[in-house]
ZAVEX-956878 format. One record per atom (N, C-alpha, C): residue in one letter; y, x, z. Coordinates in Angstrom, 2 decimals, padded with zeros to 5 digits. Layout:
! ZAVEX-956878
<node rest="A" v="Y" u="X" w="Z"/>
...
//
This chain:
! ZAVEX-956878
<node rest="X" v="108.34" u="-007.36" w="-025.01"/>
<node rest="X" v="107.14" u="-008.17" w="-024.92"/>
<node rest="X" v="106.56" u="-008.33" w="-026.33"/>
<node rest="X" v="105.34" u="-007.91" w="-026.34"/>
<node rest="X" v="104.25" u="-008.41" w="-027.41"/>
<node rest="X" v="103.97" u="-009.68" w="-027.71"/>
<node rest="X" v="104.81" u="-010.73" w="-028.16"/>
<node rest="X" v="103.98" u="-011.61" w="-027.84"/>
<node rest="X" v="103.12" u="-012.32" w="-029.48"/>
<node rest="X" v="103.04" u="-011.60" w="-030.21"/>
<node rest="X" v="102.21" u="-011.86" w="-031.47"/>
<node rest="X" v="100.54" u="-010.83" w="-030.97"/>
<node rest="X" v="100.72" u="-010.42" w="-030.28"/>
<node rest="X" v="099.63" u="-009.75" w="-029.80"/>
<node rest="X" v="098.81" u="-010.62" w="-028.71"/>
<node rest="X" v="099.49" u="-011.44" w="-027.65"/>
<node rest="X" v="099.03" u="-012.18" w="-027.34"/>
<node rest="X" v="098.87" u="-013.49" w="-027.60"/>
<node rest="X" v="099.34" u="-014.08" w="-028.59"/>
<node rest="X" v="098.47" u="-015.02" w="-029.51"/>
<node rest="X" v="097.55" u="-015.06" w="-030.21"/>
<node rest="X" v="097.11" u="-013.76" w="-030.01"/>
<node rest="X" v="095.78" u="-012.77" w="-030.93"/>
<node rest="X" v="094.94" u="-013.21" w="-029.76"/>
<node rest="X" v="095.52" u="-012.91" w="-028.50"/>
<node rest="X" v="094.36" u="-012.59" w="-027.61"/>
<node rest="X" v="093.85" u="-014.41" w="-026.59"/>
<node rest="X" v="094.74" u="-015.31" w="-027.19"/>
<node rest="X" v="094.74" u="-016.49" w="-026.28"/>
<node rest="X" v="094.61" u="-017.41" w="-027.12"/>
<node rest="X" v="093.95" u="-017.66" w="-028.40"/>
<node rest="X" v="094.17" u="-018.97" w="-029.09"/>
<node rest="X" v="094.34" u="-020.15" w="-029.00"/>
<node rest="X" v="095.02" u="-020.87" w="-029.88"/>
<node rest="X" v="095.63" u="-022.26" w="-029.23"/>
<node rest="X" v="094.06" u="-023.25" w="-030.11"/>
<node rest="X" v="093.95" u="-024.29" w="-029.42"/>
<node rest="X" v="092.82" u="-025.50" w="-029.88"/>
<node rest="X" v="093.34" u="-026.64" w="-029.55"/>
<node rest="X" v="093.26" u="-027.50" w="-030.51"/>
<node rest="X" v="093.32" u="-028.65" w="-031.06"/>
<node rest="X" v="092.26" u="-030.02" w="-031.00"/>
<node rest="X" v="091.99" u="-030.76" w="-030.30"/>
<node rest="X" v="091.31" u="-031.97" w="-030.08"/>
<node rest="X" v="091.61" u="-033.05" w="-031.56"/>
<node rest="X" v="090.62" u="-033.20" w="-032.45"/>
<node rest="X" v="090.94" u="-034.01" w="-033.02"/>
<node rest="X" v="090.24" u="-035.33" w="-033.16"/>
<node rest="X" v="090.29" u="-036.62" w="-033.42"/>
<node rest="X" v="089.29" u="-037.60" w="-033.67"/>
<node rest="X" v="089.73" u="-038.58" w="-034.78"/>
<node rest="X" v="088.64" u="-038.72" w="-035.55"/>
<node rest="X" v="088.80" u="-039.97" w="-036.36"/>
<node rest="X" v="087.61" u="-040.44" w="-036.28"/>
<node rest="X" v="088.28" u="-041.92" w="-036.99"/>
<node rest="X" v="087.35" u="-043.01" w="-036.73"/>
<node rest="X" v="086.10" u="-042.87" w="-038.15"/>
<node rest="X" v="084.93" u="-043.16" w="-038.36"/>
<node rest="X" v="084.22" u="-043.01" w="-039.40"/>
<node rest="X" v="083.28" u="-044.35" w="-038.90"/>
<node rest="X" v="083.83" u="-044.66" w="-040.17"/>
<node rest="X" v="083.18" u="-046.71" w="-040.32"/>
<node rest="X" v="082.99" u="-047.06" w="-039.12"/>
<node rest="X" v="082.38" u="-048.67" w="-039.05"/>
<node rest="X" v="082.90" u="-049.41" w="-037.84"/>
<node rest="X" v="082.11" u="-048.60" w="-036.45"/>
<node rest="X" v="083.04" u="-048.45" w="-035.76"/>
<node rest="X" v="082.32" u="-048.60" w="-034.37"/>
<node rest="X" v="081.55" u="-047.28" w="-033.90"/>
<node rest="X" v="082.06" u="-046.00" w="-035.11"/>
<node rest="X" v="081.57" u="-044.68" w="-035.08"/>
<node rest="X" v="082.89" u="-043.77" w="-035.03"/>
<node rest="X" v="083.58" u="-042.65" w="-034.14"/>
<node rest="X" v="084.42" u="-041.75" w="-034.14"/>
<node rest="X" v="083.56" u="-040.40" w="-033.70"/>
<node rest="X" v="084.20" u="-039.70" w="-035.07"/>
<node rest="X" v="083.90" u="-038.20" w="-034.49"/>
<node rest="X" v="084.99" u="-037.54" w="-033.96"/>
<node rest="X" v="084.70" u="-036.59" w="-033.46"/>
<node rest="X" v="085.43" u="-035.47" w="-032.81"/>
<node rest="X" v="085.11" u="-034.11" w="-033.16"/>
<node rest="X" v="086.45" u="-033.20" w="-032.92"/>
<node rest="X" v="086.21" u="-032.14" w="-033.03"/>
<node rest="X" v="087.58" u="-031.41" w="-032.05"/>
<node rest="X" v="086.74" u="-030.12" w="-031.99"/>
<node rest="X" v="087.97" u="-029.18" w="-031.19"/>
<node rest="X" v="087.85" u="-028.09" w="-032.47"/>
<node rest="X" v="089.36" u="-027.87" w="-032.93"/>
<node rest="X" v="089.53" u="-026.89" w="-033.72"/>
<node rest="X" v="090.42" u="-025.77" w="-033.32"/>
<node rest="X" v="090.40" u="-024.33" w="-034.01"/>
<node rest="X" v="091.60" u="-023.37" w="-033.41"/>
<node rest="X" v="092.74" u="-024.52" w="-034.37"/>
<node rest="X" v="094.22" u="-023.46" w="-033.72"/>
<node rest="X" v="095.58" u="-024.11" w="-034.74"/>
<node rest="X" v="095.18" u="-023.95" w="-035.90"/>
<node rest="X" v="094.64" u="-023.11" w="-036.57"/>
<node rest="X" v="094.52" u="-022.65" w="-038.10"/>
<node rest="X" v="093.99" u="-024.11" w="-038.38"/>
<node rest="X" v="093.11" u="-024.41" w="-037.93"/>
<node rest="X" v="092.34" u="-025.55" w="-038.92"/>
<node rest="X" v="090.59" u="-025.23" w="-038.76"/>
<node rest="X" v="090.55" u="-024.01" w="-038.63"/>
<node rest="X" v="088.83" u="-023.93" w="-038.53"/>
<node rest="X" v="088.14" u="-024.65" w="-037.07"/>
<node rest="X" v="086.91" u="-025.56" w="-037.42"/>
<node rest="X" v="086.46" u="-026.18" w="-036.30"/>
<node rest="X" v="085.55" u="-025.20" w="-035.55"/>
<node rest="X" v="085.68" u="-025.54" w="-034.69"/>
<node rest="X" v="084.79" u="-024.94" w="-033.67"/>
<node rest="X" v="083.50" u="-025.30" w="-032.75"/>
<node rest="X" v="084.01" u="-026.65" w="-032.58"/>
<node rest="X" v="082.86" u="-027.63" w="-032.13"/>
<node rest="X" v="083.11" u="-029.41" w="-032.58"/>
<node rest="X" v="082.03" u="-029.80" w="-032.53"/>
<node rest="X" v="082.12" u="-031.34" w="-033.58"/>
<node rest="X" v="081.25" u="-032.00" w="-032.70"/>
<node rest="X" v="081.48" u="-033.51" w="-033.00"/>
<node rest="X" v="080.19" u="-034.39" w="-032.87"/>
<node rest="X" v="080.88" u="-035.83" w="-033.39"/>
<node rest="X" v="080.17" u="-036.75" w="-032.32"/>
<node rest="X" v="080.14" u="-037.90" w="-032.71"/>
<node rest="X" v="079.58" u="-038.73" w="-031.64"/>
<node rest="X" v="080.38" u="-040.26" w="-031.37"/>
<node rest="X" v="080.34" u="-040.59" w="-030.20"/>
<node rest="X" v="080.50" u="-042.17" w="-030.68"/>
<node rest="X" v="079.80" u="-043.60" w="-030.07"/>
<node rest="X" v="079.70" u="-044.49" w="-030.70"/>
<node rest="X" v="081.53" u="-045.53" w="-030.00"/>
<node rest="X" v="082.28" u="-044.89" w="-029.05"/>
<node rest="X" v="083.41" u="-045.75" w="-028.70"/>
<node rest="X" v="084.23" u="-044.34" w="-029.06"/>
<node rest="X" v="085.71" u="-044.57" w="-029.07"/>
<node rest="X" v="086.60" u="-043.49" w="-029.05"/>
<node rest="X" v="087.04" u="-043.10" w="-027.86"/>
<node rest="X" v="086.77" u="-044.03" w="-026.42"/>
<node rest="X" v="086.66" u="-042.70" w="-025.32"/>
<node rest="X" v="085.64" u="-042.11" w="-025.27"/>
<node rest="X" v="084.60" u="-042.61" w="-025.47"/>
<node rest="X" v="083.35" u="-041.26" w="-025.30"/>
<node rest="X" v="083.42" u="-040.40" w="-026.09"/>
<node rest="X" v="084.03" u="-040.32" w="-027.38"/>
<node rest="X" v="084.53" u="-039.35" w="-028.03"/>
<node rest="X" v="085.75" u="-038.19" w="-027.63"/>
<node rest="X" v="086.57" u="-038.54" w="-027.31"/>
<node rest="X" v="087.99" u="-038.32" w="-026.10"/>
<node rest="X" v="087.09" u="-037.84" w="-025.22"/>
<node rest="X" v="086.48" u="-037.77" w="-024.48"/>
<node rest="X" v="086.05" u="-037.87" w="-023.24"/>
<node rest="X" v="084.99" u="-036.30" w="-023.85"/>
<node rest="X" v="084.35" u="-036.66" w="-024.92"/>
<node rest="X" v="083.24" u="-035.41" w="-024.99"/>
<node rest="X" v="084.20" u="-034.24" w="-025.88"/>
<node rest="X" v="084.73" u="-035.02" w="-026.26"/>
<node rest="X" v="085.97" u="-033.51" w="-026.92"/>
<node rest="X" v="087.15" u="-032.85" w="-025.85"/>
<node rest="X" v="087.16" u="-033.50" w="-024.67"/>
<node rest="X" v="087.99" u="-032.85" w="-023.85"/>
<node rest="X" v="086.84" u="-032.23" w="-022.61"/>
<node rest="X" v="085.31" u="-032.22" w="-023.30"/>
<node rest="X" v="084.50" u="-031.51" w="-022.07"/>
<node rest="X" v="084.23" u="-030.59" w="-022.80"/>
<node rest="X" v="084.16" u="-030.61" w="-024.48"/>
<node rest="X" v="084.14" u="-029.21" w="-025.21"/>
<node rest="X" v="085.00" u="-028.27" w="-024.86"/>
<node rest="X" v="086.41" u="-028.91" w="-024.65"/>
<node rest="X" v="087.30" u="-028.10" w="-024.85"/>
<node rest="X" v="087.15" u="-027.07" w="-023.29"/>
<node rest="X" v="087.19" u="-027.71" w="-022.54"/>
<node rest="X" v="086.80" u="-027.20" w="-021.23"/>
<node rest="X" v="085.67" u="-026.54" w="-020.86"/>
<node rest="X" v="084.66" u="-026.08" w="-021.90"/>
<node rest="X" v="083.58" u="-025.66" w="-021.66"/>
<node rest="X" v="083.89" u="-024.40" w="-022.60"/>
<node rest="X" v="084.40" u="-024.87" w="-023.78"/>
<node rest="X" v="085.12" u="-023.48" w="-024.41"/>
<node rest="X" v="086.02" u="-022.51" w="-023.76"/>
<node rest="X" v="087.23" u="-023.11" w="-023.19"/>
<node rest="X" v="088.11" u="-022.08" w="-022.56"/>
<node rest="X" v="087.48" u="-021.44" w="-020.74"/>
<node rest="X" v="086.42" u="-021.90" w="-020.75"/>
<node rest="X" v="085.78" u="-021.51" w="-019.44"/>
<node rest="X" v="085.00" u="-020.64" w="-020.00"/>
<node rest="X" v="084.21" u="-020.71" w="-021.18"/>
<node rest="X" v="083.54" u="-019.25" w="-021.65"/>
<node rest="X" v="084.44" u="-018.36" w="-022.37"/>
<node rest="X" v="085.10" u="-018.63" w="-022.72"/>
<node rest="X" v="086.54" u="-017.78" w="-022.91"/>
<node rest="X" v="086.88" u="-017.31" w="-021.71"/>
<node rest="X" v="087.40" u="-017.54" w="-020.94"/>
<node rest="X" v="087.60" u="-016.72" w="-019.28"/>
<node rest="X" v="086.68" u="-016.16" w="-018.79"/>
<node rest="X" v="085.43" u="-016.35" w="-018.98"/>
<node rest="X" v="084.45" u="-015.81" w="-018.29"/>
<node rest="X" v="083.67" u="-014.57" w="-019.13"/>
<node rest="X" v="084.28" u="-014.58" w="-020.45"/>
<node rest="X" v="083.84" u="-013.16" w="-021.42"/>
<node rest="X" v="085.29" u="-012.48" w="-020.84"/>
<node rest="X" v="086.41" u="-012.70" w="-020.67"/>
<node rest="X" v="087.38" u="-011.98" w="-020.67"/>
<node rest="X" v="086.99" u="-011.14" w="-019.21"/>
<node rest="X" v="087.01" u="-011.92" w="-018.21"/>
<node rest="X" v="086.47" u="-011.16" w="-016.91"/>
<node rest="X" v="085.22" u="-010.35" w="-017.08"/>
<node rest="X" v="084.28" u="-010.57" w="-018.12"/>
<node rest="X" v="083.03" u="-009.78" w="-017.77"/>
<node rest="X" v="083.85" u="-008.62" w="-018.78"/>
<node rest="X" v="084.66" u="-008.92" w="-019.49"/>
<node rest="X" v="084.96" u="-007.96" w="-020.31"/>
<node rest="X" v="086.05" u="-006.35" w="-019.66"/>
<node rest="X" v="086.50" u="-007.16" w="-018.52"/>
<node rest="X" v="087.47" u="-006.77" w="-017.64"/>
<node rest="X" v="088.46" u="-006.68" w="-017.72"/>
<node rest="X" v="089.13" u="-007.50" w="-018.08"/>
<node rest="X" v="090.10" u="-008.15" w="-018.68"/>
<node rest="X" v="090.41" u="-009.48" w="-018.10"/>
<node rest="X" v="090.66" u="-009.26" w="-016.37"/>
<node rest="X" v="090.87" u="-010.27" w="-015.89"/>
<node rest="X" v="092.27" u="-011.06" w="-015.59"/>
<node rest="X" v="093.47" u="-010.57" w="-016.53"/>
<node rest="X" v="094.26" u="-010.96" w="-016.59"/>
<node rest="X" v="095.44" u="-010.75" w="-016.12"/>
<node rest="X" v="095.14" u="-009.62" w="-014.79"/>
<node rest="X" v="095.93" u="-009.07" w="-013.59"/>
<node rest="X" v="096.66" u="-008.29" w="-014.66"/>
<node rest="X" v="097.69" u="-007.76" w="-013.79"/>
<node rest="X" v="098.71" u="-006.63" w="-014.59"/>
<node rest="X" v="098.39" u="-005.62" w="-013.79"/>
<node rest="X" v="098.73" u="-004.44" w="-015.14"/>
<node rest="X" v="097.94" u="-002.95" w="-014.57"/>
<node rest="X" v="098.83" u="-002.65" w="-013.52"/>
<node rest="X" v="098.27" u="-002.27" w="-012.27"/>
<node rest="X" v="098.84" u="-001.66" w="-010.93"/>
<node rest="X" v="100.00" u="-000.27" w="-011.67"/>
<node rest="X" v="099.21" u="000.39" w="-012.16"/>
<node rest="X" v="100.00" u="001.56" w="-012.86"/>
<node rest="X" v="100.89" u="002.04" w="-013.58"/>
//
């Protein structure tokens, strides 16, 4: 098994949040490395929670959905 090849092909992401002065938390979804990917900012820390776990889910759904158009639907080769 390959499996440094498929950590190439499946990246892991990271939900992060901190708080920034009163009554303001941002968010972000980053890969493991550290580079962000998507950000914002949300005035409670569940709506923050809440919009960083709809990033994240909106990311790995266009992630699945390039892999299938790509054809690369995940099945194992019949052959």
């Amino acid at each position: 098994m390959k499996l440094d090849i498929e950590e190439d092909r499946y990246p892991g992401y990271d939900i992060v949040l901190k708080q920034r002065g009163r009554g303001r938390w941002k968010w972000a979804v980053c890969r493991t490395g550290g580079e962000t990917v998507m950000s914002g900012s949300e005035c409670s820390r569940a709506g923050a929670r809440y919009k960083a776990g709809q990033a994240l889910f909106m990311l790995l759904c266009a992630s699945a959905s390039r892999a299938i158009s790509a054809g690369d639907g995940g099945a194992a080769d019949p052959g």
